[in-house]
PDBQT receptor file of N, H, CA, C and O in Angstrom, charges set to zero:
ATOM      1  N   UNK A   1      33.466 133.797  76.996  1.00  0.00    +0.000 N 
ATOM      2  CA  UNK A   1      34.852 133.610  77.488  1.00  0.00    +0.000 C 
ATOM      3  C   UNK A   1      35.468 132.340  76.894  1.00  0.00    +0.000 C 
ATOM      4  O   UNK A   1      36.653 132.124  76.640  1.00  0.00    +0.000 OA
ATOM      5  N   UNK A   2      34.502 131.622  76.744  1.00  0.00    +0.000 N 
ATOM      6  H   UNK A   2      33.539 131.798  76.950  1.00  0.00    +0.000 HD
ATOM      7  CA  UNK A   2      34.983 129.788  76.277  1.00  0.00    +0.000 C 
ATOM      8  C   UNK A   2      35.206 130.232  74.575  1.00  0.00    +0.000 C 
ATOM      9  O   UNK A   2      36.062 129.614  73.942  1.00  0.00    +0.000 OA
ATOM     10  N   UNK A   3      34.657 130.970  74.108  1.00  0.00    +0.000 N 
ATOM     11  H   UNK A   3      33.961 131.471  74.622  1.00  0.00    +0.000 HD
ATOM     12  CA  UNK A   3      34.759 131.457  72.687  1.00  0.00    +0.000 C 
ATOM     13  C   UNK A   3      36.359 131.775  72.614  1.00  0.00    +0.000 C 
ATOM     14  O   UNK A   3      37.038 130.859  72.151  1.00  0.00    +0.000 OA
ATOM     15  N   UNK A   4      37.007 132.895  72.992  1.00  0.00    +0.000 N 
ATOM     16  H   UNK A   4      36.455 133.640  73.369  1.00  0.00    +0.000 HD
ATOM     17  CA  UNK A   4      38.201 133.107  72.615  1.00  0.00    +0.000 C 
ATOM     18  C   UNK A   4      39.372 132.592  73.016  1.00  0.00    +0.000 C 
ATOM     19  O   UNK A   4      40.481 132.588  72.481  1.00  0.00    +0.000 OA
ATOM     20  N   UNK A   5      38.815 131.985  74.435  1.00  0.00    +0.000 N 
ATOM     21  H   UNK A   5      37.914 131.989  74.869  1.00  0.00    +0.000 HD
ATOM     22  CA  UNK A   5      39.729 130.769  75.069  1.00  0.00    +0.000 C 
ATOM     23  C   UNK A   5      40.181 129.909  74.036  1.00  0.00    +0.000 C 
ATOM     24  O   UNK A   5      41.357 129.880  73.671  1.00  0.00    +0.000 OA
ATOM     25  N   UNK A   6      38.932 128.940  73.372  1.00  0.00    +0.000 N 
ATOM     26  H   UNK A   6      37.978 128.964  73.669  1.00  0.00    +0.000 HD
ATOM     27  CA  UNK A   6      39.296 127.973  72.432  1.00  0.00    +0.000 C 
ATOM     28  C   UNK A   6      40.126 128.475  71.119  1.00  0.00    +0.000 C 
ATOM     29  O   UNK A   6      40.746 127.766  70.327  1.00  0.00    +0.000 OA
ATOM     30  N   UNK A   7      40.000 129.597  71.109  1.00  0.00    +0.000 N 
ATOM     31  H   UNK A   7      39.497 130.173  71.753  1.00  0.00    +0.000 HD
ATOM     32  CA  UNK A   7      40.308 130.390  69.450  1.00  0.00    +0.000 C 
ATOM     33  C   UNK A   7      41.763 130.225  69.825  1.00  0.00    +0.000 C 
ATOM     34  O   UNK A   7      42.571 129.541  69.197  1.00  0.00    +0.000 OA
ATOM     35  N   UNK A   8      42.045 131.029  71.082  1.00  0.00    +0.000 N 
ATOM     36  H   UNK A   8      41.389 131.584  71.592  1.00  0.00    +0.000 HD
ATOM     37  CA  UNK A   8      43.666 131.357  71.207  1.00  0.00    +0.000 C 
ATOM     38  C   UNK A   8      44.388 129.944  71.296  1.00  0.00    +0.000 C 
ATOM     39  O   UNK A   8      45.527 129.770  70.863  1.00  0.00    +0.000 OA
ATOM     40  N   UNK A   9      43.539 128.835  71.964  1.00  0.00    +0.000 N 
ATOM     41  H   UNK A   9      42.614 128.976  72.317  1.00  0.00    +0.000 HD
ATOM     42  CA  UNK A   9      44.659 127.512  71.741  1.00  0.00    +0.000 C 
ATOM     43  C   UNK A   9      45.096 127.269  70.628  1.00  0.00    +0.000 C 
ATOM     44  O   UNK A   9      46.307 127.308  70.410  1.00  0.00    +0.000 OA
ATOM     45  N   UNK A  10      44.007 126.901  69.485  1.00  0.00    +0.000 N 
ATOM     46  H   UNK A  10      43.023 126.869  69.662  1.00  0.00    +0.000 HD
ATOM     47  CA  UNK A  10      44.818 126.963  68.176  1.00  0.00    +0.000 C 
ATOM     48  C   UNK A  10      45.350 127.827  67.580  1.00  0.00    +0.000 C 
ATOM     49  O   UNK A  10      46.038 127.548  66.597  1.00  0.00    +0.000 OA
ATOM     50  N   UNK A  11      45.188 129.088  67.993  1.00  0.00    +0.000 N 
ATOM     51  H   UNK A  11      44.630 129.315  68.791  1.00  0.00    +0.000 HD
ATOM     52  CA  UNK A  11      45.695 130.087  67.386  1.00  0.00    +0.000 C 
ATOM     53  C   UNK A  11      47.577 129.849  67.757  1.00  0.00    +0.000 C 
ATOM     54  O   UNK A  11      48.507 129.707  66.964  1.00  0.00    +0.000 OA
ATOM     55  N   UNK A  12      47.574 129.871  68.622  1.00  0.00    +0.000 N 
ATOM     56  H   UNK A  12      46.818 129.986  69.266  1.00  0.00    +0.000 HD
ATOM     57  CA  UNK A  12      49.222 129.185  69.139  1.00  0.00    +0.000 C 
ATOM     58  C   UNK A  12      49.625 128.582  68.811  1.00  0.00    +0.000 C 
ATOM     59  O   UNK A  12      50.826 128.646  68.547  1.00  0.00    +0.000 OA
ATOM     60  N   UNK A  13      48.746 127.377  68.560  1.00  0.00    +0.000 N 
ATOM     61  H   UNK A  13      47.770 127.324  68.775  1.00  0.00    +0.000 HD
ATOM     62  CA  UNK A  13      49.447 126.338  67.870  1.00  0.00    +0.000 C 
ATOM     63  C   UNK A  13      50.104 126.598  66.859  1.00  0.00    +0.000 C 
ATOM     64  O   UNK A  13      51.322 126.444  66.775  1.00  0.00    +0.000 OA
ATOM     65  N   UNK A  14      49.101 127.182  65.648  1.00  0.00    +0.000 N 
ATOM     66  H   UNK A  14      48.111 127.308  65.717  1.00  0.00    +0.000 HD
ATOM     67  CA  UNK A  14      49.623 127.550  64.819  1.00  0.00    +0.000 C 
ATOM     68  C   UNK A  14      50.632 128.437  64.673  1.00  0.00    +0.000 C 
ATOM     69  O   UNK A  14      51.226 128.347  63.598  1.00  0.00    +0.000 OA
ATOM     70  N   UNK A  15      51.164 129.611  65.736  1.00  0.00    +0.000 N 
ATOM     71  H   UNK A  15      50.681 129.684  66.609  1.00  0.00    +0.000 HD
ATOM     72  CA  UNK A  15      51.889 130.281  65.530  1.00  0.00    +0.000 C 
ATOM     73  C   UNK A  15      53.259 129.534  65.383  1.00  0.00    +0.000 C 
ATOM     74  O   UNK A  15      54.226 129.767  64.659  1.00  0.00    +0.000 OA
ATOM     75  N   UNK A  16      52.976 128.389  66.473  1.00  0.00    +0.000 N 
ATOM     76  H   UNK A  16      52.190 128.199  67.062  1.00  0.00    +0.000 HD
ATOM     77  CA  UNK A  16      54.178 127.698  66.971  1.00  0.00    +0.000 C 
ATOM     78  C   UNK A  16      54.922 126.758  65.509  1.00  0.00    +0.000 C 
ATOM     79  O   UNK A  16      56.077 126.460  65.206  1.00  0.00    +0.000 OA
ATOM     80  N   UNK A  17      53.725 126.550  64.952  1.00  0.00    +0.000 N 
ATOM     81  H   UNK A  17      52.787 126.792  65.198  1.00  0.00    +0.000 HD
ATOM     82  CA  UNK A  17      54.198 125.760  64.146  1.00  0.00    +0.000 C 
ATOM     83  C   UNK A  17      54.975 126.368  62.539  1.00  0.00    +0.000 C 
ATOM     84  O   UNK A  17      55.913 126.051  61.808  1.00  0.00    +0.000 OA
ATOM     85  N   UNK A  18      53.942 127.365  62.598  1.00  0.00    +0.000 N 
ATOM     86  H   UNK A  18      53.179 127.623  63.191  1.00  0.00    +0.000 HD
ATOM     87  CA  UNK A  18      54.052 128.370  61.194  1.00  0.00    +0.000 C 
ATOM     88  C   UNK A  18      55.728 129.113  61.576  1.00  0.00    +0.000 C 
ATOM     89  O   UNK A  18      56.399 129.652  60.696  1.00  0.00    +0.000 OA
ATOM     90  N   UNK A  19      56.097 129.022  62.754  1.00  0.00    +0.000 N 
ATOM     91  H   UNK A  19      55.552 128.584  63.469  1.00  0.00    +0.000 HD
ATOM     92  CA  UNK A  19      57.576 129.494  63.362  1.00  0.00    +0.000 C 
ATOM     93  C   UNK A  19      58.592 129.018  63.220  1.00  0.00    +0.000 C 
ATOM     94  O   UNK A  19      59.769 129.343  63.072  1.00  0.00    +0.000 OA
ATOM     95  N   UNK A  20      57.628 127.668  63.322  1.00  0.00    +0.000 N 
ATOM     96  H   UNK A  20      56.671 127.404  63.443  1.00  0.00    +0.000 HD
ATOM     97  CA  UNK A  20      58.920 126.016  63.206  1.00  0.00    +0.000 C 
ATOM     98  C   UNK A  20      59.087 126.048  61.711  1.00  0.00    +0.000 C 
ATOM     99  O   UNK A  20      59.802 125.216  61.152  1.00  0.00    +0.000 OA
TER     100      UNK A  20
């Protein structure tokens, strides 16, 4: 569960940023 938890934080991040 801690596996894809951590994946999806950066994964956001990056979306957020790759958006910006």
């Amino acid at each position: 569960m801690a596996i894809p938890l951590v994946h999806m934080l950066p994964n956001s991040i990056t979306l957020v940023l790759d958006g910006s």
